[in-house]
C-alpha positions in Angstrom: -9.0 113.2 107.7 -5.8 115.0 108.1 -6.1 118.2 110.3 -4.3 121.6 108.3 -3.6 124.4 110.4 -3.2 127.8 109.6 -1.3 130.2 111.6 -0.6 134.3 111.3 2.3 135.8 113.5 3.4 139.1 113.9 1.2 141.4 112.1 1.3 145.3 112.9 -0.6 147.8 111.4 -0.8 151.3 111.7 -2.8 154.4 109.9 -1.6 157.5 110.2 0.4 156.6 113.4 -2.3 155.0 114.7 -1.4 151.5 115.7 -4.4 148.9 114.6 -2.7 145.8 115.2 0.0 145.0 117.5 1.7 141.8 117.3 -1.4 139.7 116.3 -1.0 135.8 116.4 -3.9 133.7 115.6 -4.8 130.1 114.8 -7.1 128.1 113.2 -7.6 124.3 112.1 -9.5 122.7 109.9 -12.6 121.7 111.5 -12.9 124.8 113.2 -15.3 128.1 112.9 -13.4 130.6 114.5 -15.6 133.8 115.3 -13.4 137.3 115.3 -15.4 140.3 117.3 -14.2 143.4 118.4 -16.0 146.8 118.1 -16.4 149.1 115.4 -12.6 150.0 114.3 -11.0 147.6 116.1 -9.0 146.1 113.2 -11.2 142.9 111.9 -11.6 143.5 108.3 -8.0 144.7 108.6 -6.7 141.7 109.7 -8.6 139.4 107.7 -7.3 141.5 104.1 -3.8 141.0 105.4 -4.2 137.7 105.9 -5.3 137.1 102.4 -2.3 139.8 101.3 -4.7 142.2 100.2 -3.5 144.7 103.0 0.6 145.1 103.1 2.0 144.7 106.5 5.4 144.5 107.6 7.6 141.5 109.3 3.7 139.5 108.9 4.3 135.3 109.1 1.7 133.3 107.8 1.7 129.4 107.8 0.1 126.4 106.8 1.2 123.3 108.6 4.6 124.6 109.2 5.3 125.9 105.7 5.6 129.5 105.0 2.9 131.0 102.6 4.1 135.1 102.7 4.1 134.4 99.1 0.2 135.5 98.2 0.1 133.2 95.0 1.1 130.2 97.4 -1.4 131.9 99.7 -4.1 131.9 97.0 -4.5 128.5 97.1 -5.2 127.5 100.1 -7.0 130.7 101.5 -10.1 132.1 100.4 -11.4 135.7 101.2 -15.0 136.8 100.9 -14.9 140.4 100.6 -17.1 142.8 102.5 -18.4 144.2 98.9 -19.8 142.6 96.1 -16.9 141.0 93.6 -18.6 139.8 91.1 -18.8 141.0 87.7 -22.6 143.1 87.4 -22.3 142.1 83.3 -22.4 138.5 83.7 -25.3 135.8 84.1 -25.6 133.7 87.5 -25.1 130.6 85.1 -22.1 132.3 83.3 -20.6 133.3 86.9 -21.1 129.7 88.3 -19.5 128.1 85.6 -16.4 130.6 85.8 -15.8 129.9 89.7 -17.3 126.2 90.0 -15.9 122.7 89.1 -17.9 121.1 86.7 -18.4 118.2 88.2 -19.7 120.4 91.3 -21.9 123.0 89.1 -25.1 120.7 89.2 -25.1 120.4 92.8 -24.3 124.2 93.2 -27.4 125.3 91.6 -29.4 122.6 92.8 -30.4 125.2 95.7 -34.4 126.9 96.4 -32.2 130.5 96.1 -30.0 130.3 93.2 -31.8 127.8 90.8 -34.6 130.7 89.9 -31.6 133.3 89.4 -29.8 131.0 87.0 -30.8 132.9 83.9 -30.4 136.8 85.5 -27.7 139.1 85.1 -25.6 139.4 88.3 -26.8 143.0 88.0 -30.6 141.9 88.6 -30.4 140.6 91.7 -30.9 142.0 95.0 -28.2 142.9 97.4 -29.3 139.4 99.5 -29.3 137.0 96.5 -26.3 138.2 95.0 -24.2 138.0 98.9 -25.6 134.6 99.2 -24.6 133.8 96.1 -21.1 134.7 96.6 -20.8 133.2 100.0 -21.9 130.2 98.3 -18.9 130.3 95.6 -16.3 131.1 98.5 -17.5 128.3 100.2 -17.2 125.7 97.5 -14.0 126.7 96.8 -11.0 124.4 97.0 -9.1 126.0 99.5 -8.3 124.6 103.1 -9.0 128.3 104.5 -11.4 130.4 104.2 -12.0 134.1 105.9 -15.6 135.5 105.9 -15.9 139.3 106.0 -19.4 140.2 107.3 -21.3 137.4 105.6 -24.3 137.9 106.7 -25.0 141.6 105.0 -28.0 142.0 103.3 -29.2 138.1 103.5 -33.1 137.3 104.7 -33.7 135.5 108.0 -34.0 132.4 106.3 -31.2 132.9 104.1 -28.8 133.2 107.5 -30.4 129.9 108.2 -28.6 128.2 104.8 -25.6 130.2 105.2 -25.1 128.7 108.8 -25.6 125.6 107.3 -23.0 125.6 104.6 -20.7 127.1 106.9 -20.9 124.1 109.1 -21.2 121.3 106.6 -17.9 122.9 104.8 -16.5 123.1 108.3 -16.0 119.3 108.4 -13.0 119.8 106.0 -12.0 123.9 105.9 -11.0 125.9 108.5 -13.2 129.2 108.8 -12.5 132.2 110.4 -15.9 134.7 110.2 -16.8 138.5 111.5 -19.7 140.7 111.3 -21.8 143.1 112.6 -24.9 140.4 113.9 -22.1 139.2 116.6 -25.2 137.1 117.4 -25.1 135.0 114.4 -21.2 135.1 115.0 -21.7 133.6 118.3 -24.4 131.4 117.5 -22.1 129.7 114.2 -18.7 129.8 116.2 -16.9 126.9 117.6 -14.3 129.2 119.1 -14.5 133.0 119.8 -11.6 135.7 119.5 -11.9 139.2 120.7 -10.3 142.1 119.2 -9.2 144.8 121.6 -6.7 147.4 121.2 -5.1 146.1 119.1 -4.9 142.6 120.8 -6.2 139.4 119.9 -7.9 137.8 122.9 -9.4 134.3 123.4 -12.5 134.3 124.9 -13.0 131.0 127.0 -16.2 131.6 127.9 -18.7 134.1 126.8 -19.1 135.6 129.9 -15.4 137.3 129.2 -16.9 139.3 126.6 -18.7 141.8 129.3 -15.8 141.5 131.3 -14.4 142.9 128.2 -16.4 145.6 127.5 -17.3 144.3 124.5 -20.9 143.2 125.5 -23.1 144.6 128.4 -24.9 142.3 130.9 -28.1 142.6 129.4 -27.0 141.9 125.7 -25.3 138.9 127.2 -28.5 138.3 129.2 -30.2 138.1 125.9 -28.0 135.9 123.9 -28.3 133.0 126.4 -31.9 133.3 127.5 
């Protein structure tokens, strides 16, 4: 299978003179789960929303496989963007909203799932905060695109429900590139097949875990803890 690759080059940001993002480049393939971290503030849901052209920011360069995509309805098509709040519309049914954002030919297999086929006749309104963020993770994830940027994911959902989101993520890994950040860096850790750090303002790989106290970001016993 053809590898895509998308790439982001020279974002800056700044709010209120206060510089966010300086010079960001990042990377990421299909086939690849690429975990973002940084602190509270550091710029991660920022730089995922200007990715997707949600956020303006200036002299930004984004590409897939070569070809310019600063256009955002060129972008649309190949990136997808779940938002850190709920986007779907509260007056609809879970069947009506599935068959708005699904293929057809997909929408049996979609609701084939222990979570979603009991909520199929609900109003999007009804459901709790964890069914309705795994639903949407869910539609993200079956989405088309080559791309796709997960902004805390993991809000809200059950133990077990982290369980079938990991799963998805992975399985639709084979074919999409995914770039995912949250609080539970745990999870974000656990999922990721490369890790980047954010820190002032920087984008940093991390090679091995172990850089992420050397960073500041973790201490030695929260390290200690994710690898015992």
């Amino acid at each position: 299978m053809k590898k895509h690759i998308l790439e982001v080059d020279g974002i800056q940001k700044k709010y209120n003179e206060r510089s966010i993002l300086s010079d960001i480049y990042l990377k990421c393939e299909t086939g690849e789960i690429v975990g973002l971290l940084g602190r509270n503030g550091s710029g991660k849901s920022t730089l995922l929303k200007v990715i997707f052209g949600i956020v303006p920011a200036p002299n930004k360069c984004i590409r897939i496989d070569g070809v310019s995509k600063n256009n955002t309805n060129a972008l649309f098509k190949e990136v997808n963007y779940l938002h850190q709040d709920h986007f779907t519309p509260n007056h609809l049914s879970v069947q009506r909203a599935i068959s708005l954002s699904i293929d057809k030919q997909k929408r049996d297999v979609f609701s084939k799932d222990e979570f979603i086929s009991p909520l199929l006749k609900k109003k999007i309104r009804h459901l709790s905060t964890g069914e309705l963020r795994y639903l949407e993770i869910k539609t993200i994830l079956f989405n088309s695109s080559k791309f796709v940027l997960l902004d805390e994911p993991y809000n809200g959902l059950s133990p077990l429900m982290i369980e079938m989101v990991n799963e998805m993520i992975r399985s639709n890994a084979e074919n999409k590139g995914i770039i995912i950040t949250d609080h539970n860096y745990e999870n974000v850790m656990r999922i990721s097949t490369r890790l980047l750090l954010i820190k002032e303002g920087k984008v940093h790989n991390i090679n091995k875990k172990a850089e992420l106290v050397e960073k500041g970001y973790l201490t030695s016993s929260a390290f200690m803890t994710i690898n015992s």
